[in-house]
C-alpha positions in Angstrom: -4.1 2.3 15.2 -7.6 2.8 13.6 -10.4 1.4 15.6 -13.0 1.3 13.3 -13.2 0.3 9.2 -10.9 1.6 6.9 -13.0 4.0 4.7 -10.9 4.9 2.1 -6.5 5.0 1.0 -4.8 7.4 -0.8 -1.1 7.8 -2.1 0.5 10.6 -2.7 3.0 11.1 -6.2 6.6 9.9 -5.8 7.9 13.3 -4.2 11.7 14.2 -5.3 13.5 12.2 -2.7 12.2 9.0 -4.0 9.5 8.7 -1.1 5.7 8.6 -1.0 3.1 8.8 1.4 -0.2 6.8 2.3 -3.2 8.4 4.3 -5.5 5.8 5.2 -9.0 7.2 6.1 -11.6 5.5 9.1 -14.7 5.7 10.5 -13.2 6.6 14.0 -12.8 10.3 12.6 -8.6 9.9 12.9 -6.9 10.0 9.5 -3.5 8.5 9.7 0.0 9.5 7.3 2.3 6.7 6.7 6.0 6.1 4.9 5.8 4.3 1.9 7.6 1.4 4.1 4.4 1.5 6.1 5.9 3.3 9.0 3.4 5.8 11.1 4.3 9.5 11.1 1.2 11.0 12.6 -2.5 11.2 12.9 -4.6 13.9 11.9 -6.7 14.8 15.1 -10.1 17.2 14.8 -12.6 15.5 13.0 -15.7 14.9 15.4 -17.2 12.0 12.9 -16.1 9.5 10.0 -13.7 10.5 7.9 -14.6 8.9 4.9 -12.0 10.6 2.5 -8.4 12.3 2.9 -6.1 12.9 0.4 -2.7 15.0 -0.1 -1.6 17.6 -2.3 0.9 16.7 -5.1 4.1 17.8 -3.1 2.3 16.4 0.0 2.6 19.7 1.9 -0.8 19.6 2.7 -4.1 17.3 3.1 -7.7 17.5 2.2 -10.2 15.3 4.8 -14.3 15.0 4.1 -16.3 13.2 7.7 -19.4 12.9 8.6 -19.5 15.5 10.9 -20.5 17.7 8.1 -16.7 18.9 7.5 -14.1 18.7 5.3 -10.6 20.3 6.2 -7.8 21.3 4.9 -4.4 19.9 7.1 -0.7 21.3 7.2 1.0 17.6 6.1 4.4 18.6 8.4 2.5 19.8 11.7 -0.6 17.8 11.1 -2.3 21.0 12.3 -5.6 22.0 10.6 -5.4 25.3 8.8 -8.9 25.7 7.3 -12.7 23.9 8.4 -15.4 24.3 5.8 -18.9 23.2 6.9 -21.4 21.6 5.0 -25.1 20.6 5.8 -24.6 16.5 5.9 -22.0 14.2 5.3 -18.9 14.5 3.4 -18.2 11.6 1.2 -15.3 13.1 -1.0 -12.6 16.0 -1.7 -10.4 16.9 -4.0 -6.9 19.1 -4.2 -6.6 21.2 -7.2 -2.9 20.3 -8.5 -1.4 23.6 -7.3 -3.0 22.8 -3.9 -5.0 26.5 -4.3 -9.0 25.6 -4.5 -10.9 21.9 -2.7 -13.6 20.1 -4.4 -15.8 17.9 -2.2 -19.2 15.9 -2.4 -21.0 14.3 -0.5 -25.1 13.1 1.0 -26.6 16.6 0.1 -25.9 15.4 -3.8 -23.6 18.6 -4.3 -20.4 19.3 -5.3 -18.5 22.4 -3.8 -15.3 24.2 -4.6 -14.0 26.1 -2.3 -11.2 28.7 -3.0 -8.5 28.0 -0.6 -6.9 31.7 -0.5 -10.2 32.8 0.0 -10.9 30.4 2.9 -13.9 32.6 4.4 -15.6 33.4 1.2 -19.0 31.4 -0.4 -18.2 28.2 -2.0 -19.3 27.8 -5.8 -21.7 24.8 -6.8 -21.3 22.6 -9.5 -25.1 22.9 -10.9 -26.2 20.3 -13.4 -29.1 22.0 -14.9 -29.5 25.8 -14.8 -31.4 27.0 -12.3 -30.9 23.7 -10.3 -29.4 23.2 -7.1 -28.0 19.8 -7.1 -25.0 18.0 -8.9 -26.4 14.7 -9.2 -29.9 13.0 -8.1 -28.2 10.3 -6.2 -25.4 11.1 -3.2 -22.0 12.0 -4.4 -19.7 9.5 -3.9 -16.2 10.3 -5.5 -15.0 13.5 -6.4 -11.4 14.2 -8.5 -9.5 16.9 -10.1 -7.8 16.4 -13.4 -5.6 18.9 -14.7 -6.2 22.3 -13.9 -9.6 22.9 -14.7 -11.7 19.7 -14.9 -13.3 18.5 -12.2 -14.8 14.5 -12.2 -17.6 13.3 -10.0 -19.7 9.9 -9.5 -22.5 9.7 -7.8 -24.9 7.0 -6.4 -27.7 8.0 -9.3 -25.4 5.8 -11.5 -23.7 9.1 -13.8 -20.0 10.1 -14.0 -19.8 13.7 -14.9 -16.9 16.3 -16.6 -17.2 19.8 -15.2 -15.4 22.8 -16.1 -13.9 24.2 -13.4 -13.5 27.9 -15.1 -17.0 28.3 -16.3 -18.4 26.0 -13.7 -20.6 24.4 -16.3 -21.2 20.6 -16.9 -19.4 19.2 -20.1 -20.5 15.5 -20.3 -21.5 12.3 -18.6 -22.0 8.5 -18.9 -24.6 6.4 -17.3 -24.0 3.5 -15.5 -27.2 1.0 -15.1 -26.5 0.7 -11.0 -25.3 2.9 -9.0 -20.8 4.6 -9.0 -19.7 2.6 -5.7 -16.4 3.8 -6.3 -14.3 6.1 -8.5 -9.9 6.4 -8.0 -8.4 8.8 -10.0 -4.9 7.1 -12.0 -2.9 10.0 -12.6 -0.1 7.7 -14.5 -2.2 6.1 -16.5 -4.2 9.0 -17.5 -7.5 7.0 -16.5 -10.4 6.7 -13.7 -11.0 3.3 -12.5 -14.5 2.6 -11.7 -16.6 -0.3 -9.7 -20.4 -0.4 -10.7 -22.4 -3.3 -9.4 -20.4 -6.3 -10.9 -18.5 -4.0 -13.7 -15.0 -2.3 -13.4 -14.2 0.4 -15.9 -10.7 1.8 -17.4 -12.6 5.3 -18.2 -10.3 8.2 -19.8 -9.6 11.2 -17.4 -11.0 13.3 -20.9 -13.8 11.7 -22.5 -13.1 11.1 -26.3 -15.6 8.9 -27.1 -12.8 6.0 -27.4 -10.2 4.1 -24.8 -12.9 2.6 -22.4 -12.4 -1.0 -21.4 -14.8 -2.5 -19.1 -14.9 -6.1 -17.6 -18.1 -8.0 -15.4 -16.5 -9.7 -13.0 -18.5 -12.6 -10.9 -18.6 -10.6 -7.6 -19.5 -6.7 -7.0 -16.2 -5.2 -6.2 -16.1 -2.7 -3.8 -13.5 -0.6 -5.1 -10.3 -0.9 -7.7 -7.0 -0.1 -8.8 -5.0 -0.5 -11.7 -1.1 -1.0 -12.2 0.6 2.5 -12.7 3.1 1.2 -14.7 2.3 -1.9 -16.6 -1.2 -1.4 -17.0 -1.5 -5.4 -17.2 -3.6 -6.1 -14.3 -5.8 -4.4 -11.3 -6.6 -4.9 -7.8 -10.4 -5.1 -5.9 -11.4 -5.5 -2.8 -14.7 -6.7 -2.2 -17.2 -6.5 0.8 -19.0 -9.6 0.2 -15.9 -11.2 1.5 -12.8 -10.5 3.4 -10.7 -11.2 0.1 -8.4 -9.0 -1.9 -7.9 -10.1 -6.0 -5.9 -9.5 -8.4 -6.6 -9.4 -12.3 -5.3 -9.3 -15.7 -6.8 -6.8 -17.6 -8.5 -9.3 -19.2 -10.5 -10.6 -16.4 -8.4 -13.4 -15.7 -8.0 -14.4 -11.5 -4.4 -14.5 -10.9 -4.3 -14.6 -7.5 -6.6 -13.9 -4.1 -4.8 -12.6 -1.3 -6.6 -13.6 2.1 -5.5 -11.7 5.2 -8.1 -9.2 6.1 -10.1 -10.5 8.9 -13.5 -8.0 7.3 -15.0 -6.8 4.1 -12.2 -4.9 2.0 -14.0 -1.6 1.4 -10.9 0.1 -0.5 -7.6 -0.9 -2.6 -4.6 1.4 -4.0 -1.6 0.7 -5.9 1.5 2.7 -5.1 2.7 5.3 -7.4 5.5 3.1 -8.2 3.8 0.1 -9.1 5.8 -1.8 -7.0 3.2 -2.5 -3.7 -0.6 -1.5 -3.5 -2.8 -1.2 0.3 -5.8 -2.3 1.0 -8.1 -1.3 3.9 -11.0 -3.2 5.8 -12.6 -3.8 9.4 -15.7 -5.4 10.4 -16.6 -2.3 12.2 -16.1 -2.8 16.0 -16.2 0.0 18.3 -13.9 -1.6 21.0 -10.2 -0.7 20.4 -9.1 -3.7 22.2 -10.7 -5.2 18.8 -8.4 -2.8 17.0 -6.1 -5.5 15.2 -9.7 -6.8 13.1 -11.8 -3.2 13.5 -9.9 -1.5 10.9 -6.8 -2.9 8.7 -4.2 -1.0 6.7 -2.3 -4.3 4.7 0.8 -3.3 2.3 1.0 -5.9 -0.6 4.7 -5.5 -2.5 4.6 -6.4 -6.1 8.1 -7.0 -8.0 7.6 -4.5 -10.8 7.7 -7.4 -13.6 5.1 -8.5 -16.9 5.0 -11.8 -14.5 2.8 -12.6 -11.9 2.2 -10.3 -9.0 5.4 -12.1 -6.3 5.2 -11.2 -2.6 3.0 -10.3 0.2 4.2 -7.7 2.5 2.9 -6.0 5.7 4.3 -5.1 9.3 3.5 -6.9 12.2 3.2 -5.6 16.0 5.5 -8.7 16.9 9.2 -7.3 16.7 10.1 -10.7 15.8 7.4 -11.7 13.6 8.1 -11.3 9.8 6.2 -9.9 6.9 3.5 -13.0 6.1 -0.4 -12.8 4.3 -1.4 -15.3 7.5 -0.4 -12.9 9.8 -2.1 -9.6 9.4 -2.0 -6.8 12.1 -3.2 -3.6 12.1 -2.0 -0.6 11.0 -1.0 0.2 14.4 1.4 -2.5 13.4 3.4 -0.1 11.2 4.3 2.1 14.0 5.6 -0.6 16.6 7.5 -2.3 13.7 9.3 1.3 13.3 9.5 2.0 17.3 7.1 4.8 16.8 4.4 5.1 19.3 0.5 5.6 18.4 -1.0 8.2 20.6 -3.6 10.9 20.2 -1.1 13.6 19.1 -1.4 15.4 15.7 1.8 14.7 13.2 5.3 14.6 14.9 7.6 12.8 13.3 7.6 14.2 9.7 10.4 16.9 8.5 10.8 18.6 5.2 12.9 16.4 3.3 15.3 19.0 2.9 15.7 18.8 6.6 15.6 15.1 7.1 16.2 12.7 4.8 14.0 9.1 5.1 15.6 7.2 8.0 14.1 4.0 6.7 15.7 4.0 2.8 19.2 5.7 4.2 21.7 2.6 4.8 24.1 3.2 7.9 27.4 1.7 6.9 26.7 -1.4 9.0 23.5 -2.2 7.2 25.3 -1.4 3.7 27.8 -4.2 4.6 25.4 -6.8 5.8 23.5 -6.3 2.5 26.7 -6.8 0.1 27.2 -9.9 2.2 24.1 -10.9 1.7 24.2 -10.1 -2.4 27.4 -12.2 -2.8 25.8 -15.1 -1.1 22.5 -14.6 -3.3 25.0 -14.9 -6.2 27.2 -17.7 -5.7 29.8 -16.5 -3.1 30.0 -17.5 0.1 32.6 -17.5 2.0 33.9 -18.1 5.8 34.6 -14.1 6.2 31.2 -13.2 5.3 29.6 -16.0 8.1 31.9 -14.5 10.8 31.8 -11.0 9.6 28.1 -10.8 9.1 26.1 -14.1 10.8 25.6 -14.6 14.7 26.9 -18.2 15.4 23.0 -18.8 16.7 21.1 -17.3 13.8 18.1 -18.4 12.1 17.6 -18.9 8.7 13.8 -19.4 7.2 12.6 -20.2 3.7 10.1 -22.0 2.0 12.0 -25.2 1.7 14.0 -25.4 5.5 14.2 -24.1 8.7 17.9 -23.4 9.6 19.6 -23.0 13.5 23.2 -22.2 13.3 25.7 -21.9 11.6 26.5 -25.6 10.8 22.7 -25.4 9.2 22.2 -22.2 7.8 25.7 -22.1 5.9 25.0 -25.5 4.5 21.4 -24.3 3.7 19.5 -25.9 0.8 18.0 -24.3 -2.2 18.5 -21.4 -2.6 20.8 -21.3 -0.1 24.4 -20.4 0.5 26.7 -23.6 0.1 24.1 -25.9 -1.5 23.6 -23.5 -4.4 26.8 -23.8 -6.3 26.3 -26.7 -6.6 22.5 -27.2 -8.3 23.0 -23.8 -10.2 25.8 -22.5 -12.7 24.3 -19.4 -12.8 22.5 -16.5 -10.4 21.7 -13.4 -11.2 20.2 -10.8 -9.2 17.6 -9.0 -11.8 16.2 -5.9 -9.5 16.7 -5.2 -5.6 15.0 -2.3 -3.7 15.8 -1.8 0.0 12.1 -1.0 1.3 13.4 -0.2 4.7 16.4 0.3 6.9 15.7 1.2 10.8 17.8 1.2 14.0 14.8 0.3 16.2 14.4 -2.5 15.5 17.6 -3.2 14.4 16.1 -4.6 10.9 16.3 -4.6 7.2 13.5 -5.3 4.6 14.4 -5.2 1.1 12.6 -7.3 -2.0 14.3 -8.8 -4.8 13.9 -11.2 -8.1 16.7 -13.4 -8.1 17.4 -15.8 -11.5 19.0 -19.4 -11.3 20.0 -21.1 -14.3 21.4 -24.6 -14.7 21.6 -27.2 -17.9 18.1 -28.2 -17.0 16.6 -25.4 -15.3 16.4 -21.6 -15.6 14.1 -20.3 -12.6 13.3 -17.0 -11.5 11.9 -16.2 -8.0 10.9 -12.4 -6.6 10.8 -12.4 -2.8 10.6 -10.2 0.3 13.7 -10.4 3.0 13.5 -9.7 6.3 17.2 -9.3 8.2 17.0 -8.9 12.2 20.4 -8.0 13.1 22.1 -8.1 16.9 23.6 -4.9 18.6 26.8 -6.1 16.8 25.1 -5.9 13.2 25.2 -9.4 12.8 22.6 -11.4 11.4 20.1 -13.2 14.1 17.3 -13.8 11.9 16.8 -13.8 8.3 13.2 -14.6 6.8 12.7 -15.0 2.9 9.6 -15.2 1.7 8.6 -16.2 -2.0 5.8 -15.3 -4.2 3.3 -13.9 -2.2 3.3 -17.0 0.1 3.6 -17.7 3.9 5.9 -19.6 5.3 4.9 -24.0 4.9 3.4 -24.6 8.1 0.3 -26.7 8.2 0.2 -30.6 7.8 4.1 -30.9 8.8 5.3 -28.3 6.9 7.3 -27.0 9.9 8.3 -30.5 10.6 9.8 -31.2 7.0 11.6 -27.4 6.9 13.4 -28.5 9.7 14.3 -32.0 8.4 15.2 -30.2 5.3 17.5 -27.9 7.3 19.6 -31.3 8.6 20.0 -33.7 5.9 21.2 -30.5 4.0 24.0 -29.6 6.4 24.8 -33.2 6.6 25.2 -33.2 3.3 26.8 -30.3 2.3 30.6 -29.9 3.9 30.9 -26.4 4.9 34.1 -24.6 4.9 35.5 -23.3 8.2 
């Protein structure tokens, strides 16, 4: 896993299987490509310095990295083998891919932007020059570059200015002035925006300067960088350095929620193309890797896709038994022991075309599709003795917020929300959306997120969660793990205690058929 801070995170567009990628950039010079499940396929290994931006090409064939080793480079995404190096004379801060993946933009400490011509890989770069005769781009260092369209380039810079260039003529077309200096700029290709952090200010900026659209908020903390929902467009992420905190907001400035589970500042936040998870990045900027686990964080937040409030935490954990919870925040070298994958220093192995391998973590063996059905008709109402001995290991363990269940005379009788008890309080349950988010063999393990709706005479209650299902060689159900609302598991001041208790009064309540 990374071994230093998180510098930067990047997702690539929904590609025609369904999937996305992540690349998560890091001051120990090694960018990394992840699953959208969070699942490590390979580490991008030539940079001599910090990599302090990497991002992918819209069909994710191919990367773009900026380091401080006075490079950026240009990566095959399937090999993980770098096909072109373009020096610079300091550090590169930021790069671009041009949407047919043909020319690179990059900026960076000299206070220049570049483009490079990509089938010309030898030949002079061009400078973005913004005054004739001039040699730099901005009076401050570059600190984001992006490519809209296919001629309109978009760079911030530390002297405070967001700038339009076109790319044809190479000239400078407009800017706005910020009073302190860009600390971060994320292009929001859905939303047609760029979301920019300014001192205390976050900006909703159009991608084509009209004069008209720009919402800006003050918030009572300098974010360090931000994101805003894809979809919705009701509410944004930060990260922060001042603290180790990530936030969520409407887009009204409204706190709905702070997520704490970084163990460092939180230098960088992205939602997924989807809308329905966003990452966030930190480290407190250790160079020992034994520190690796607090030196540099990859965390994966899942988001039911609803007007509603944001629902359910999400990462991966090192611990093959230890399931998705905010108070329990690993690395992102957790991602590649939670899919059996092992971190080394080899360049990108495990990815294949998708024409040549379909994901192996959203394709259900038949196995997995019949635990999950079982699973559904429980969630709605219909247990039965054939799904317990079909599906459920006479030992397994059932956790939720409310109880704690060992075996089967526990977990079949389980309380709210659970199986037997739940016809009873609830006339009514609907499932309203369900996404499998991943499906492995090694561990043998399902993760899927849903918003399930109970309705009685006196209640109508809707709850979006994250389930984790560890199943035996047998495909039976050893440990199932529900987690609501962006909340950990009840464990301090008793809360273990009274889950249990829960667990037996419930099944000595509740007659379970057998």
């Amino acid at each position: 896993g990374h071994t230093r801070p998180v510098t930067h995170l990047s997702f690539s567009p929904i590609q025609d299987d369904g999937t996305f990628l992540l690349v998560s950039s890091c001051k120990d010079g090694n960018p990394m490509l992840r699953e959208w499940t969070g699942d490590w396929i390979g580490t991008f290994l030539g940079h001599k310095g910090a990599v302090w931006s990497t991002k992918l090409s819209p069909d994710a064939t191919r990367a773009a990295s900026g380091s401080a080793d006075f490079t950026a480079k240009i990566w095959d995404a399937y090999a993980g083998n770098p096909l072109h190096s373009f020096p610079h004379n300091h550090i590169v801060r930021s790069v671009a891919l041009s949407p047919s993946s043909s020319h690179l933009l990059t900026g960076g400490q000299e206070k220049k932007v570049r483009i490079f011509d990509l089938g010309r890989p030898d030949a002079e770069p061009d400078f973005l020059v913004a005054e004739p005769g001039g040699t730099l781009s901005h009076d401050g260092m570059v600190k984001s570059v992006v490519w809209v369209g296919e001629h309109t380039g978009v760079t911030a810079g530390e002297d405070g200015f967001i700038k339009w260039w076109d790319l044809r003529t190479r000239k400078l077309t407009t800017s706005l002035n910020f009073p302190t200096a860009i600390t971060s700029m994320e292009l929001s290709p859905q939303t047609k925006r760029l979301v920019v952090t300014s001192g205390k200010t976050v900006a909703f900026i159009p991608v084509l300067p009209n004069g008209t659209g720009t919402h800006s908020l003050t918030l009572p903390y300098t974010p360090s960088s931000a994101s805003i929902h894809p979809l919705l467009q009701d509410r944004f992420v930060t990260g922060n350095t001042g603290d180790e905190w990530v936030r969520v907001h409407g887009m009204d400035g409204e706190e709905r929620e702070v997520l704490k589970g970084h163990h460092g500042p939180v230098h960088c936040v992205e939602f997924s193309p989807d809308g329905e998870m966003f990452a966030s990045g930190s480290g407190e900027g250790w160079d020992d890797p034994t520190m690796a686990d607090d030196a540099g964080q990859v965390v994966w937040v899942s988001r039911a896709a609803s007007p509603g409030e944001p629902s359910q935490t999400h990462h991966h954990s090192i611990l093959p038994t230890v399931v998705p919870t905010p108070a329990l925040v690993e690395s992102v070298a957790g991602a590649a022991h939670y899919s059996g994958s092992h971190v080394d220093n080899a360049p990108l192995k495990h990815r294949h075309s998708s024409h040549e391998h379909p994901s192996s973590h959203t394709t259900l063996k038949a196995d997995h599709e019949r635990v999950l059905a079982d699973i559904r008709s429980m969630y709605e109402l219909r247990p039965s003795p054939e799904i317990f001995q079909r599906s459920w290991h006479p030992d397994a363990v059932f956790e939720d917020p409310l109880a704690k269940a060992h075996g089967f005379r526990e977990y079949a009788a389980q309380a709210i929300p659970q199986w037997y008890a739940m016809p009873k309080l609830f006339a009514k349950s609907e499932t309203v959306n369900s996404r499998v988010m991943s499906s492995t063999n090694s561990p043998n393990r399902i993760v899927f997120s849903q918003t399930q709706r109970y309705k009685n005479r006196f209640m109508d209650k809707t709850i979006s969660s994250v389930v984790t299902v560890d199943l035996d060689d047998s495909d039976r159900i050893i440990r199932m793990v529900e987690l609501w609302d962006g909340k950990a598991l009840p464990s301090r001041f008793g809360g273990g205690m009274l889950r249990r208790l829960n667990a037996r009064i419930t099944a000595w309540l509740i007659r379970v058929p057998v």
